[in-house]
C-alpha positions in Angstrom: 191.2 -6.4 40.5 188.3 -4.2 41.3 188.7 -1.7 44.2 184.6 -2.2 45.4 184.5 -4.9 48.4 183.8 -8.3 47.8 183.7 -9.6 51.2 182.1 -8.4 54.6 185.0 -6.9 55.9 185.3 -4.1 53.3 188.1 -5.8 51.3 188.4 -6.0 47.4 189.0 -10.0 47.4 186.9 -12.9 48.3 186.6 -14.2 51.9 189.0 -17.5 50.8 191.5 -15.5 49.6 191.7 -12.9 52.7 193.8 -13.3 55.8 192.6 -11.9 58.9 194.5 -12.2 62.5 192.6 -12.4 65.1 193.1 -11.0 68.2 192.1 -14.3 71.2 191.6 -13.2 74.6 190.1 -16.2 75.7 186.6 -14.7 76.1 183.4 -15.7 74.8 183.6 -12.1 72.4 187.0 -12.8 70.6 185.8 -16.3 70.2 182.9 -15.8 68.6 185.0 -13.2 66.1 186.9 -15.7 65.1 184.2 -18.5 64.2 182.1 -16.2 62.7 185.2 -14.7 60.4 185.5 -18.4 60.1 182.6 -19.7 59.3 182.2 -17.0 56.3 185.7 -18.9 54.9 188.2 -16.2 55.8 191.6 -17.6 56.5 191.8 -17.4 60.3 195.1 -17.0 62.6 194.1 -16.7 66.0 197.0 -14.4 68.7 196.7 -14.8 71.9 198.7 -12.2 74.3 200.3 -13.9 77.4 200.6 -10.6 79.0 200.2 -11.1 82.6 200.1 -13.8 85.5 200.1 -13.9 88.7 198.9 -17.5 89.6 195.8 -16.6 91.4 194.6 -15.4 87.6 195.0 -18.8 86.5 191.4 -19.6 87.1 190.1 -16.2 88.7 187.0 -15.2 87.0 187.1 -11.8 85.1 190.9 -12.4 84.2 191.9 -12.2 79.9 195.3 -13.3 78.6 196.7 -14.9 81.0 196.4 -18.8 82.5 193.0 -20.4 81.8 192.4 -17.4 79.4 195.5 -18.6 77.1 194.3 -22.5 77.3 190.4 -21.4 76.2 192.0 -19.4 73.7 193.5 -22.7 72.2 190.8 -25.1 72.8 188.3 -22.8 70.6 190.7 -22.4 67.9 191.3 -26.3 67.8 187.6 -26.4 67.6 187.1 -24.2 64.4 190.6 -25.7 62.9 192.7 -22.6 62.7 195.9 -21.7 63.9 197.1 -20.5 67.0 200.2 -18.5 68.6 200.5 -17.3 71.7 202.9 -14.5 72.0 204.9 -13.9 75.1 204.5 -9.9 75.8 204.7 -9.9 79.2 208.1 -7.9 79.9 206.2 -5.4 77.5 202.7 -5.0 79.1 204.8 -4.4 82.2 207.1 -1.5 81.3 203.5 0.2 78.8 200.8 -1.0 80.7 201.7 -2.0 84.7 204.6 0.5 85.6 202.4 3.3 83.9 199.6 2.4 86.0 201.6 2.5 89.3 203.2 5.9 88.5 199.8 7.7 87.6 198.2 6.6 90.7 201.3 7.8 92.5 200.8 11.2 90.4 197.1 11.8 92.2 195.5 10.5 88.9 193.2 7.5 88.2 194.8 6.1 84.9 192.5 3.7 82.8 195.1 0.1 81.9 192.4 -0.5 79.0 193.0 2.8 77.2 197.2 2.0 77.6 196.8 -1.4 76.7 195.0 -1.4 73.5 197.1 1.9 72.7 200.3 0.3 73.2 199.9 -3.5 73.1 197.3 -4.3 71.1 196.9 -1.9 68.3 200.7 -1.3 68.2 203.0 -4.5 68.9 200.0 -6.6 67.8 199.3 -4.9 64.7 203.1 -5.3 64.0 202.8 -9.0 64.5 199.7 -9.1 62.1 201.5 -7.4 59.3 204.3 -9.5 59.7 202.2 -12.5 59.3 200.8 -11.3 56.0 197.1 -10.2 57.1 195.0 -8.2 55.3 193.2 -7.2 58.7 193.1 -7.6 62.3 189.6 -8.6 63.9 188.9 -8.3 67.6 185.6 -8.4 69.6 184.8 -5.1 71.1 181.7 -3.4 70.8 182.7 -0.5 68.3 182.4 -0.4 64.8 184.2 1.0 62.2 183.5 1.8 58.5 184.6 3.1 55.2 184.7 7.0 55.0 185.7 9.2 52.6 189.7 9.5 53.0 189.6 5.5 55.1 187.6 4.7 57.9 186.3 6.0 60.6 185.4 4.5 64.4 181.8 4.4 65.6 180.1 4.0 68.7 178.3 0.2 69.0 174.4 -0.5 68.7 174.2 -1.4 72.0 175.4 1.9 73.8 175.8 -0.7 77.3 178.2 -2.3 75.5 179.8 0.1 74.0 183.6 0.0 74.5 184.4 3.6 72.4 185.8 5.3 75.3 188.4 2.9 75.4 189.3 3.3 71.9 190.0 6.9 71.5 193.8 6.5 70.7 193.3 4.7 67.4 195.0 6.0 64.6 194.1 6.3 61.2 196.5 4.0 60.0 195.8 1.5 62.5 191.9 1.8 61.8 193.0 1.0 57.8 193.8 -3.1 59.0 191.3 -3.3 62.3 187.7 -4.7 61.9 185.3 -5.0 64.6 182.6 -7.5 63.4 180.9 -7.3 66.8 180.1 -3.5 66.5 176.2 -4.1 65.9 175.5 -6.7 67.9 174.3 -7.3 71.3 176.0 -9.5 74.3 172.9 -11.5 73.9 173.5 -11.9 70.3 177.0 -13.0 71.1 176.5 -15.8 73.4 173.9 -17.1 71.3 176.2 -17.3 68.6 178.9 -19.1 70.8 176.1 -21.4 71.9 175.0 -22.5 68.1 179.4 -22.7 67.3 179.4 -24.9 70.2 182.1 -23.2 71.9 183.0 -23.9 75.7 183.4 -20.3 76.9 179.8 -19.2 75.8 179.0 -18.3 79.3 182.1 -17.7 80.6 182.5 -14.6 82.8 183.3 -11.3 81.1 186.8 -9.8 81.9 187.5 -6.8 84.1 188.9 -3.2 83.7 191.9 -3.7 86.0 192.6 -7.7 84.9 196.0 -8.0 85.9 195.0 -7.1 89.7 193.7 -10.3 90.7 193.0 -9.7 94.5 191.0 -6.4 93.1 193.8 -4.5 95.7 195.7 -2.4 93.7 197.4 -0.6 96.2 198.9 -3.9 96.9 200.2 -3.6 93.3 201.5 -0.5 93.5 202.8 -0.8 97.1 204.6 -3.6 95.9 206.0 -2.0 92.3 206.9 1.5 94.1 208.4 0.3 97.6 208.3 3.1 99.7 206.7 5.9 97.3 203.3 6.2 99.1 204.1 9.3 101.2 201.6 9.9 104.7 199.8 13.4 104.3 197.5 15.6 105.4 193.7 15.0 104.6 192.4 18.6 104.4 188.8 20.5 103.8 188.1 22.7 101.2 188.2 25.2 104.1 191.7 24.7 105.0 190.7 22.8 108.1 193.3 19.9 109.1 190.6 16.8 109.6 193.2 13.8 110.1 196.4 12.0 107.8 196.3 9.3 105.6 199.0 6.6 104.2 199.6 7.7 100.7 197.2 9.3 98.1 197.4 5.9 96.0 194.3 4.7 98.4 191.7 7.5 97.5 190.2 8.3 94.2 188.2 12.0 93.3 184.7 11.0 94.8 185.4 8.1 97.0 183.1 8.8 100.0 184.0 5.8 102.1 187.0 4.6 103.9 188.5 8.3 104.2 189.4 7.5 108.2 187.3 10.4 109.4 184.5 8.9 111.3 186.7 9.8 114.5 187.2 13.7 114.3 185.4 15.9 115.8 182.5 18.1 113.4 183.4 16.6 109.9 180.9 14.2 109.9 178.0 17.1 110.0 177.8 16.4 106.1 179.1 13.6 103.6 182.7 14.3 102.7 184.6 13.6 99.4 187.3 13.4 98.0 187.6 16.5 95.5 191.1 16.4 94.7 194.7 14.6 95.4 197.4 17.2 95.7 200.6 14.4 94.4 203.2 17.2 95.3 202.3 17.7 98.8 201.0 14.6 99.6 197.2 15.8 100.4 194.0 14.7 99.9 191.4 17.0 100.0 187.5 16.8 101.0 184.7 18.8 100.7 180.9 18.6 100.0 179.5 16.4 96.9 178.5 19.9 94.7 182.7 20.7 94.9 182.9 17.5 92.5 181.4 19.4 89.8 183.6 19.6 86.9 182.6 22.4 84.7 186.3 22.1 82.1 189.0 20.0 82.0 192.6 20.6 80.4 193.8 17.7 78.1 197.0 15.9 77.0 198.0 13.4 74.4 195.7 14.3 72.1 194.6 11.7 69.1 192.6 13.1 66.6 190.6 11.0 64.1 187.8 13.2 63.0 187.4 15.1 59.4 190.3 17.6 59.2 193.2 18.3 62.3 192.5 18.8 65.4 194.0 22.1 65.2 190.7 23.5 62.9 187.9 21.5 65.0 189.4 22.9 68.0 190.5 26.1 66.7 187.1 27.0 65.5 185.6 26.0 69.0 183.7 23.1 67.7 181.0 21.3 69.7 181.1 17.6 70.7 179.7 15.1 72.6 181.9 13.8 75.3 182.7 11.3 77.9 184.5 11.5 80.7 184.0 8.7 82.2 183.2 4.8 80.4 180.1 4.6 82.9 178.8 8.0 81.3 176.5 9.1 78.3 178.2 11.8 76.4 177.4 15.3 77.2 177.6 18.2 75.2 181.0 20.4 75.3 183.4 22.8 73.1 186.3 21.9 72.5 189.1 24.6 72.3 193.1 25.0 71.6 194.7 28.7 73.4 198.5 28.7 73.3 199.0 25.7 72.2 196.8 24.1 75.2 194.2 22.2 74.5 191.1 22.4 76.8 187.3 21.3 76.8 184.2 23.1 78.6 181.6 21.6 79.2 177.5 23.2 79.0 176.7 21.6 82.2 178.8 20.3 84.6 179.9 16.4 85.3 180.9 15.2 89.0 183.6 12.8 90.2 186.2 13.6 87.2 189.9 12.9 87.6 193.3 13.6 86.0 194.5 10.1 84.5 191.0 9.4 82.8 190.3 9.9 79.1 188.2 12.6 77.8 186.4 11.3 74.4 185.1 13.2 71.7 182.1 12.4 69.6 179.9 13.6 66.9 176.8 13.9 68.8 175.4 11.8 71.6 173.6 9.1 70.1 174.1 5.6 69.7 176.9 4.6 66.6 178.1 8.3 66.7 181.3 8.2 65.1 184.3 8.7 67.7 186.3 12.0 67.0 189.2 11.2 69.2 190.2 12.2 72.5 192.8 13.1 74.9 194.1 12.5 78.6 192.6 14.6 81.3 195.4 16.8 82.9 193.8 18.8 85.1 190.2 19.9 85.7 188.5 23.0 86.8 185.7 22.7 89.2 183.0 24.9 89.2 183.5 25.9 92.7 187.3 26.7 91.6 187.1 30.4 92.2 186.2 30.7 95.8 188.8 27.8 96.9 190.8 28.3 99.7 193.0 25.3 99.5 196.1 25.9 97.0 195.3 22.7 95.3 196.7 23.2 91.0 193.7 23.8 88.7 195.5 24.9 85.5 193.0 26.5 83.2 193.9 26.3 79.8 
């Protein structure tokens, strides 16, 4: 058999011949994965991941595998003729997804359930399943591409950098990127549902999901409250300055940046400027405020590194190499160095980036343009604010 590709997902066999799993949320994106994949004669096998619900998801607009999600799931692969399995992973998302979620907020960080997710669900137990089913790839429908490189593949940034779902990504491995495909990387939402529309599928202009699906009152203190009885600790809410301004009910309700709802409007002098939140001191139970140039973030200390680049992380990093990152999914990449000191792995950044919190992802790219290809990334730790130096308020900012 020849080892060039004879089909459009990079494989040396034909389309009839090749088994691809793919990966049903119930949305409009998945759907149209698996009748284009279809359509082209691959041999589909839809999975759809009961992972969550609550009740309220059932029909809640926004929500993925769960309820309505699961039955829309079913009804498009009954349309195309392939079949389906839904696969019970609830008692898993839980303990990887939900439980980490709670203690990471209860940690002062804002943790991204998207990132754990596909990290621990679906490009781990779900890859499992699809090699135990015998498939020669597994297809889902985010915007990101991936292609043949020398040594495997690689992961790119999509076409359509506001649909680009990279940042999410960054934990891929190389040996997971070997089975995924993303046939949506180059194509537009617009594309999408006009594709949906012509396959005459049901969910064409059904609602996109949300980051934080399995919260379906959108309260996720309630969540947490209820997951971790009793762990919010009351604490201080404190300036930059080391002036007392009032108490709060636990750090879990405040996020770096959040200007409103900080229970201030009542004290004396603080409202002589905009407050916010600049940092959440989890050990002492503090929140601390200060004016909107302390949330610049000029370097941030990361964790759980995942490298997918050329080489090890250890020589890019080593050798100080510049990037493009993103610190946020609502951000463009920016240009930074990445460096490794004692075994601590840190990134600076040229300019400076506001509202950035432990918990979120730092992601590394080739260069800032559209269909860059995705370097890897790691967990922020810690972050060093450009006004660092001249802070009063013991608040940790390891430097690395």
């Amino acid at each position: 058999m020849t080892d060039q590709p004879l089909n459009s997902l990079g494989l040396p066999k034909p389309p009839g011949e090749t088994r691809v799993v793919v990966a049903m949320s119930g949305g409009v994106d998945s759907s149209v994965v698996a009748a284009l994949l279809a359509a082209e004669g691959y041999e589909v096998v839809g999975v759809t991941l009961q992972l969550y619900d609550h009740g309220a998801a059932i029909d809640r607009k926004g929500s993925c595998c769960a309820g309505r999600d699961i039955h829309d799931a079913r009804d498009v692969a009954a349309r195309l003729g392939v079949p389906h399995y839904v696969l019970d992973y609830e008692s898993r998302f839980k303990a990887k997804v939900i439980d980490d979620f709670a203690d990471s907020y209860l940690r002062g960080e804002t943790p991204i359930p998207c990132v754990s997710c596909n990290q621990h669900i679906k490009f781990a137990d779900l890859f499992d399943t699809a090699r135990d089913l015998g498939a020669d790839a597994l297809a889902t429908g985010h915007y990101v591409a991936s292609r043949a490189v020398e040594g495997g593949r690689a992961l790119f940034r999509a076409r359509d950098t506001g649909r680009d779902q990279s940042y999410f990504l960054f934990a891929t491995t190389r040996e997971q990127l070997a089975l995924l495909r993303f046939p949506l990387g180059d194509m537009t939402k617009a594309a999408v549902r006009e594709h949906a529309h012509a396959f005459g599928l049901a969910v064409a202009d059904k609602a996109d999901s949300q980051d934080i699906c399995f919260v379906p009152t959108g309260r996720y203190a309630d969540l947490i409250e209820r997951l971790r009885p009793g762990a919010a600790r009351a604490g201080d809410i404190v300036h930059l300055d080391g002036r007392l301004l009032g108490r709060h009910a636990g750090i879990l309700h405040y996020t770096i940046g959040q200007r409103r709802g900080l229970g201030l409007s009542q004290v004396e002098g603080t409202m002589a400027e905009p407050l916010f939140v600049v940092a959440l001191d989890a050990p002492a139970a503090r929140v601390v405020v200060g004016p909107r140039e302390a949330l610049a973030t000029r370097a941030v200390a990361l964790r759980d590194i995942n490298w997918i680049g050329q080489g090890d992380f250890e020589s890019a990093a080593g050798a100080g190499a510049e990037v493009a990152v993103r610190l946020r999914s609502t951000r463009a990449p920016v240009p930074a160095v990445i460096s490794l000191r004692n075994g601590a792995a840190s990134v600076e950044l040229l300019g400076f980036e506001d509202g950035v919190s432990p918990g979120q992802a730092c992601v590394f790219y080739e260069s800032a343009e559209a269909g860059a290809r995705v370097l890897g990334g790691g967990v922020i730790a810690a972050t060093v604010s450009a006004a660092a130096p001249c802070r009063p308020v013991d608040v940790p900012v390891p430097v690395a």
